[in-house]
N, C-alpha and C positions, 0 to 999 in steps of 0.2 A: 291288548293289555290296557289298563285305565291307569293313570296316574293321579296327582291334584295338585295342584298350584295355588299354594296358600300364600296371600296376601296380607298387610300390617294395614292397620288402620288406627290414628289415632283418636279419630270420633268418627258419627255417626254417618258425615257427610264424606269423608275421605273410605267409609266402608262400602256404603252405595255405589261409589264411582268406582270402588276396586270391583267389585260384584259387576258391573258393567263392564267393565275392560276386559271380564271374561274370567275370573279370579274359582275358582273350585271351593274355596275356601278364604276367612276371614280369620285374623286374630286380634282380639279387641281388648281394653282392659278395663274392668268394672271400674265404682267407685273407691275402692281400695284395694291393698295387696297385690298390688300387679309391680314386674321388677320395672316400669317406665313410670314414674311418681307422678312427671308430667302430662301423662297421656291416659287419664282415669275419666269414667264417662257414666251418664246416671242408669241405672235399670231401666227407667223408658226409652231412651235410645238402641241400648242393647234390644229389647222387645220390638223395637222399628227395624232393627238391623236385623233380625231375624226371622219376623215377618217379609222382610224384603228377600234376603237371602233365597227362602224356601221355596218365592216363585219359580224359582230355577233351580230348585233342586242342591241348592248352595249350601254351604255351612258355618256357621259362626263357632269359633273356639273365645272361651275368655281368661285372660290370663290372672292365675293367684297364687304366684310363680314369686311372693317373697318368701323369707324366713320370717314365722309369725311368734311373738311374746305370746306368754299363757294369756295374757289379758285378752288378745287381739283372735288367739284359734278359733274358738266358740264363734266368735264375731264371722270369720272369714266360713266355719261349717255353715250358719246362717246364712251367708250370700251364697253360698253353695247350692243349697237348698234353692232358696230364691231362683236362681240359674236353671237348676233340675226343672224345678215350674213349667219355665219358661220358653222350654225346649231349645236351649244352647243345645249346641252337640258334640263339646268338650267343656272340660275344665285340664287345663296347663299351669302344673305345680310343683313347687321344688319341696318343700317343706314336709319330712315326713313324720310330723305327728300330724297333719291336715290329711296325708293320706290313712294312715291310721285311725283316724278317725271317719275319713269316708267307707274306708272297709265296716269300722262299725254301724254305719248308718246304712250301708247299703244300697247308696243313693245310684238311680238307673241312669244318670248324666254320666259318658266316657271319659276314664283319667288318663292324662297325655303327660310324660313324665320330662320336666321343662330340659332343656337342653344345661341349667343351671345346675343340673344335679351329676355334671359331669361324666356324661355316658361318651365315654371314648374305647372300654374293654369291654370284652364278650363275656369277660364275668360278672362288670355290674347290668350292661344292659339283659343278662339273662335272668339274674336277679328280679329286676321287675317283670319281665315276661315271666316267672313263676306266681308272682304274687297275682298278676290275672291282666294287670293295664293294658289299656286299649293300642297304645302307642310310646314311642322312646322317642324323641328330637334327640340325635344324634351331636355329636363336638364337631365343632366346623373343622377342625384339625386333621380330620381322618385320611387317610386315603382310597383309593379307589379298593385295592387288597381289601385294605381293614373292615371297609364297609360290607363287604363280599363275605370275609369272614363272620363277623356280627350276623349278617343276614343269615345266614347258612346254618347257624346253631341259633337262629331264633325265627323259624320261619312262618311261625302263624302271628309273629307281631310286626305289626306297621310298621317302618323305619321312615322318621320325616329328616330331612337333611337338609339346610343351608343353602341357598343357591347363589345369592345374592347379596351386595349392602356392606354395609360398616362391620370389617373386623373387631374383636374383642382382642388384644395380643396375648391377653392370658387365657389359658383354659376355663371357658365359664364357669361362675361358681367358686372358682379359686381363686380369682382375685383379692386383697385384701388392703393395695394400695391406696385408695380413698379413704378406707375406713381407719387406717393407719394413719393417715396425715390430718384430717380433716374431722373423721367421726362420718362420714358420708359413706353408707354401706352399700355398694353394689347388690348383694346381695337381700338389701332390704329398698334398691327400685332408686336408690341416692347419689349413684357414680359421679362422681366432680371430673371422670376423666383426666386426672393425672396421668394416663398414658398418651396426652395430645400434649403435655408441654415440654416444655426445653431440660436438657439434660447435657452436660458432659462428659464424657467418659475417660477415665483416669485410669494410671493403672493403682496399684494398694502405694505403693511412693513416690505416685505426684506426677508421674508423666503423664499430660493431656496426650491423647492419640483422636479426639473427634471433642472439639467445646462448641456449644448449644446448638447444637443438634436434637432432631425429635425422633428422638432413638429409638421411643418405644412406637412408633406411631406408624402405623400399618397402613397399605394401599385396600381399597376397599375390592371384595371377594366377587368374582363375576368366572360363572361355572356353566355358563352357556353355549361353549361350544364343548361341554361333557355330558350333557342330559342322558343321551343313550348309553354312554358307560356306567353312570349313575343309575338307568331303568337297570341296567341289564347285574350291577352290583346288588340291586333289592329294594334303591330306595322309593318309597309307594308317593310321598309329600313331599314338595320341594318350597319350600320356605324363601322368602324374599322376606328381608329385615328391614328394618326402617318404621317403627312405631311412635315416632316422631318426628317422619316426615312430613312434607307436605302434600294433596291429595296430586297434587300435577306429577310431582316424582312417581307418585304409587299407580298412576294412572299409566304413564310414560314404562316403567318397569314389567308393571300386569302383564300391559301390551306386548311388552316381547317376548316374555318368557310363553305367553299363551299361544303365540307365534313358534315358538319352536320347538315347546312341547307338544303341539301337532301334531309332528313329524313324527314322532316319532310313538303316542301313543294317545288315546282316547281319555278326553277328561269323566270327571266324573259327576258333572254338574251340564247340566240343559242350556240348550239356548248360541245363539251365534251372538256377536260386539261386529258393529262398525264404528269405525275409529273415522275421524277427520283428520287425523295427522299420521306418520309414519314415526312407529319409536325406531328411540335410537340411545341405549342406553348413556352412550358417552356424553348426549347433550344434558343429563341430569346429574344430581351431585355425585362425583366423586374424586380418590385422592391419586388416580390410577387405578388398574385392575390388577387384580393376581388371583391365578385361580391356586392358589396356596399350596397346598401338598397333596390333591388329591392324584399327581403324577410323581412327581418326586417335588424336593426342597429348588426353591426358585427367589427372587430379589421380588420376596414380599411387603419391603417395606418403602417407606415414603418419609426420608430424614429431611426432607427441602421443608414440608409445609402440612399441617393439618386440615387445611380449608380446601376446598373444591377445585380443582383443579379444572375439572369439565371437557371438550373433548381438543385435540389437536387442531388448530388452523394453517401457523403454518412458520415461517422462520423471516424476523426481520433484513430487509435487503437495502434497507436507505429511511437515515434519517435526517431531516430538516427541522431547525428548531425542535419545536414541543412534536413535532406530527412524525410519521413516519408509513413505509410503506412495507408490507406484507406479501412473500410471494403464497399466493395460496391460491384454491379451486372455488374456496366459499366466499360467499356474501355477506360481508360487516353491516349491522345496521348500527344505526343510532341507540343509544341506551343500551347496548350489548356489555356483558362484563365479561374484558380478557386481564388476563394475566399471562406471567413470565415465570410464572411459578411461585414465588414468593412476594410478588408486589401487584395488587389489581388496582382496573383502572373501571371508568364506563367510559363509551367512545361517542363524544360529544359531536361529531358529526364524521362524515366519508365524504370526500371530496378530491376528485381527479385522480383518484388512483391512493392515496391518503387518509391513515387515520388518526383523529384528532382528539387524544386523550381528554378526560376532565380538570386533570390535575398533570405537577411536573412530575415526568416520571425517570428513572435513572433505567435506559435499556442501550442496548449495543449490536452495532451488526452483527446476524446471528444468532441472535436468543431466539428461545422457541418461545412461538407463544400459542396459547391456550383459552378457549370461550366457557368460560363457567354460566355465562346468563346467553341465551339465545333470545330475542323475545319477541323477536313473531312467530319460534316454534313454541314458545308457551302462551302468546295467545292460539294458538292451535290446539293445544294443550286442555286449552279451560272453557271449553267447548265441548259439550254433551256427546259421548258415547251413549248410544243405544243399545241396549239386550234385548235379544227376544228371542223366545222359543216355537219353531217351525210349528206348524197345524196343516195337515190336508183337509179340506170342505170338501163335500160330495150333495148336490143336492138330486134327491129321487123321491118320488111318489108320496109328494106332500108335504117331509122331512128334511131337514139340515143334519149334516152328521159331520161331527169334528172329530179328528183324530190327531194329538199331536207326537211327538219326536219321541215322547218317551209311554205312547203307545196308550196315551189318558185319552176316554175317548167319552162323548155325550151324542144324542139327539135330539132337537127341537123341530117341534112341527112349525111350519111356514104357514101364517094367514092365512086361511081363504079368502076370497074376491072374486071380482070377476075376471072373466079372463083375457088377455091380453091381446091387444089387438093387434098387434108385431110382436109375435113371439119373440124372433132372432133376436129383434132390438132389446126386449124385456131382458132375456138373456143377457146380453154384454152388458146391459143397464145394471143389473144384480152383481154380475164378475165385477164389475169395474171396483161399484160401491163397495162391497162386500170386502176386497184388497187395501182397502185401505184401510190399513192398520199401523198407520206409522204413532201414533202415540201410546199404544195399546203394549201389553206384554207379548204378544205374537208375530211372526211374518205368516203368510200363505206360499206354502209348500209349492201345492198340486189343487187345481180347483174346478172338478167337473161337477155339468147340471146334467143330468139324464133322463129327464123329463118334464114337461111343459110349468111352467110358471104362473101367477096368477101375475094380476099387474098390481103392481106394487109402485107408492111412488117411494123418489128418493131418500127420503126422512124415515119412511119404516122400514126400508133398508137398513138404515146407517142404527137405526134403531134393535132392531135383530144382531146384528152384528156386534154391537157393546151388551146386546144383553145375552147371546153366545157366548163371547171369551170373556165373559164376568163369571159365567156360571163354568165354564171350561177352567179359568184358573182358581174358581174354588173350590174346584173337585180335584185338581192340580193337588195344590194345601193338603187336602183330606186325604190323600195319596201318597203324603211326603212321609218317611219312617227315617223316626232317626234309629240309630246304632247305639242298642242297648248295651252297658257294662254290663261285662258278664262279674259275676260272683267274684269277688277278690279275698284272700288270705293270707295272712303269716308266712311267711318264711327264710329259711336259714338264710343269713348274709353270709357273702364270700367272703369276708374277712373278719379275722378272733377280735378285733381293739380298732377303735376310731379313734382321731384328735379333733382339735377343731375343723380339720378340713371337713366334715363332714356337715359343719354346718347346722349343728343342734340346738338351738335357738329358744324349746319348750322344753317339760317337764314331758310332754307327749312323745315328742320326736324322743327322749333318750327313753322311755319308757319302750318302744318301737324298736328302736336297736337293742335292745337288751332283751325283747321277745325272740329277736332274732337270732339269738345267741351272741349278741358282741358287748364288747367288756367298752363302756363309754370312759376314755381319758379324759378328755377337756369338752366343756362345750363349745359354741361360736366365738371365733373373734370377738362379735360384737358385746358377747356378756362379758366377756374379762379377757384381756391381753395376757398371753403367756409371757412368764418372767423367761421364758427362754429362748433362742432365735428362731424367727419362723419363716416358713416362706410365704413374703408377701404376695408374689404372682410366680405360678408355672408357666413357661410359654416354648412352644417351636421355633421364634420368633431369636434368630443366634447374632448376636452382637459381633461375634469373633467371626461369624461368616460374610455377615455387610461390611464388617471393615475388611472384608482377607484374609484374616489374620484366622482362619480355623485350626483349631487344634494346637492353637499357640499356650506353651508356658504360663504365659500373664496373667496375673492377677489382676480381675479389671472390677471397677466398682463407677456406680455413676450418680454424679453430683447432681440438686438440681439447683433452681435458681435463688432458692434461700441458703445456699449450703450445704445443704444437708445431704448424706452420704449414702447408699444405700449399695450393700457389698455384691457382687453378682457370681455366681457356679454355675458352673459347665459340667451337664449330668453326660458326656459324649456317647456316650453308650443309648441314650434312650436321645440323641441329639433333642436336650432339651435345655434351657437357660434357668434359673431361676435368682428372683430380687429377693433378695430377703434385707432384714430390718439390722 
């Protein structure tokens, strides 16, 4: 069974190195329309990044994955196009007059239907597998059943699913808290992240039960020791988030997930990664893990701190003055950044068993503490992996003949000369040169001579051998196929009437629902605020269950730091919360 392990990349150099660490797949976001505003990159990069990709049989996806104005559609079909060119091997989009209009245009680049467009039920994601799309990015929310389910009544469509990275607390796509307070649309790539700050939570007359707390603010998703429940539920891409990481975390995460998906099933991209350091997810950013709901409901959330937490060291056993001592197994260095969970420090030196903060810090026998910065694992870090795709050489009766891994195979004929006055020697002389390929896109598999050599000195050795796997990895290229969309069309939506949730943002998109027989009530949040109450975020995410208190009476609502109120419901039945305004 093949899987793929798609990687974030916020440009062009954090896409190489994911592609390196063993990555089956990229997700990148053009100069516009992508939901990450901050991580937009020019067409000639993307052209690099996939150029580069394809020597390995790799894939670039690009994200145009906002809600688009009528001004902005035409704009975003245009880069579409431009992409198709290019030989992208997706386009990732929420917006559906953008699809609606790729159906009209026809265009042969694969549409991958962004996880923003809220595919959590078997009826919408079957929905788009009627209209034709290549693939559904699944709702991180799911469970392992629900995925099983989806899979099962949609089984000629890809499922790519979430592995990894920063929670969203709402249901993607339904969030509407940014756009509510600030005018910052999630959904148009703008999140201010009003779900990383302080809240207290009240009940409807006034009783605090939790003040500033970070109520909404979620431990980050780590689904790595479920891969094989996951293969075996349907899902084909496994997604690792972080599009605005930096390239050491994406390098650091590649690495492991490419490590364990292994185990378990065959990638779908060429080529082996030697790593210089060993990952270890915990040593890169996060707030805690939780692998969320894909077993049952678990203490998803992280009310101490939104910042990095990073991995466990170990629990304070003595302090003197400013310094203090750590029982633990690891090694502190200098410039390392730990924390206590809510207050970090860097550790201005080690000494005799001692570590010696930067600044005062307020800790006590017993507090855990925690290494958010390691930094001689991140100079490890930022040090070149290498990819390369096996090749067997054979040389016989005159000829060089390459064959590599994914079965691309050439022949070149070998100079004449004269011939060798130590054969043996000439022999190992060719093996030896000929192996060295450490800068090249290749390793050497298997490498027999079966017949006598001519003499050759070293230099047109080395020479044959770059102008072999030049000509080997451009036949490579010419070899590569991407995955044409198939024909897309019209059809019924699962549901008579949409609101705003649906997120209709053009004259296209509601023209598109209404092909499909649904009766459009409101457009987007973002074009006009309903005079009536709405719900700002859906979430799994249950307040009444972090504090205990599940299935309590209480009317609860949560303040934030300017006052402002924001009433909360408890759907029990679908154990869901919702913030409304």
């Amino acid at each position: 069974m093949r899987t793929e392990l798609l990687a974030p990349a916020k440009d062009k150099e954090t896409a190489i190195e994911a592609i390196d660490c063993g990555a089956d797949a990229v997700y990148i976001g053009a100069s516009d329309f992508g939901a990450r505003k901050n991580a937009s990159n020019s067409l000639e990069d993307i052209k690099d990044v996939v150029n580069y990709a394809h020597k390995f049989w790799a894939k670039v996806f690009v994200t145009l994955n906002t809600i688009l104005t009528d001004d902005e559609l035409e704009k975003a079909v245009e880069l579409a196009k431009k992409l198709d060119d290019m030989q992208v091997d997706a386009l990732i989009i929420q917006d559906m007059g953008l699809l609606y209009r790729l159906i009209q245009e026809k265009l042969k680049i694969p549409i991958h239907i962004s996880t923003q467009c809220d595919n959590r039920d078997v009826d919408k994601v079957s929905f788009f597998r009627k209209i034709g799309v290549s693939r559904v990015v699944l709702a991180r929310e799911l469970s392992l059943s629900k995925i099983k389910e989806i899979h099962d009544a949609n089984l000629n469509l890809e499922l790519e699913a979430f592995v990894h990275g920063a929670l969203c607390v709402s249901y993607s796509g339904q969030c509407y808290l940014s756009q509510y307070i600030g005018g910052r649309s999630a959904n148009r790539g703008e999140c201010a992240q009003p779900c990383r700050k302080k809240y207290t939570v009240e009940t409807t007359d006034g009783k605090v039960l939790a003040k500033d707390i970070y109520a909404l603010c979620l431990k980050d998703f780590n689904a790595s020791t479920h891969l094989k429940d996951m293969i075996e539920a349907g899902v084909f891409s496994f997604k690792i988030e972080g599009r605005l990481k930096d390239s050491n975390y994406v390098k650091n995460i590649t690495a492991n997930y490419r490590h364990e998906l292994d185990k378990y099933s065959d990638k779908t991209s060429s080529g082996r990664s030697i790593y210089p350091f060993e990952s270890d997810p915990e040593k890169s950013f996060n707030r805690g893990f939780t692998d969320y709901f894909l077993e049952k409901r678990k203490d998803c959330y992280n009310f101490i701190s939104p910042k990095s937490r990073g991995e466990y060291v170990g629990k304070i056993v003595e302090i003197k003055g400013n310094h203090f001592k750590i029982q633990t197994d690891k090694e502190i260095h200098a410039q390392d950044g730990l924390t206590n969970g809510t207050d970090g420090f860097l550790v201005n030196k080690c000494e005799n068993g001692y570590v010696y903060p930067n600044k005062i810090i307020k800790l006590k026998i017993g507090d855990l503490i925690y290494r958010n910065v390691d930094v001689e694992f991140e100079k490890l870090l930022a040090q070149q992996v290498k990819r390369q795709v096996g090749v067997n050489v054979l040389v016989s009766k005159g000829k060089l003949f390459l064959e590599d891994e994914d079965k691309i195979s050439l022949s070149i004929d070998i100079p004449r000369g004269e011939a060798a006055k130590n054969i043996n020697k000439m022999s190992e002389t060719f093996k030896k040169q000929f192996s060295k390929t450490g800068d090249s896109d290749f390793y050497i598999i298997k490498f027999a001579i079966l017949s006598e050599l001519p003499f050759m000195p070293v230099s047109q050795i080395n020479e044959l051998r770059r102008k072999a796997l030049d000509k080997l990895m451009q036949k490579r290229l010419e070899n590569y196929k991407r995955q044409e969309q198939k024909e897309m069309s019209i059809q019924p939506f699962y549901k008579s009437e949409v609101d705003y949730r649906a997120n209709i943002y053009n004259q296209v998109a509601k023209d598109f629902y209404e092909k499909c027989g649904t009766k459009v009530l409101e457009m987007a949040l973002e074009s006009k605020t309903p005079s009536h109450t709405i719900e700002l975020m859906r979430t799994k995410h249950c307040i009444k269950y972090a504090l205990g208190i599940c299935k309590s009476p209480l009317n609860l609502v949560l303040r934030d730091e300017c006052g402002k109120i924001y009433p909360l419901k408890f759907d029990c039945s679908k154990c869901e919360m919702v913030v409304s305004n």
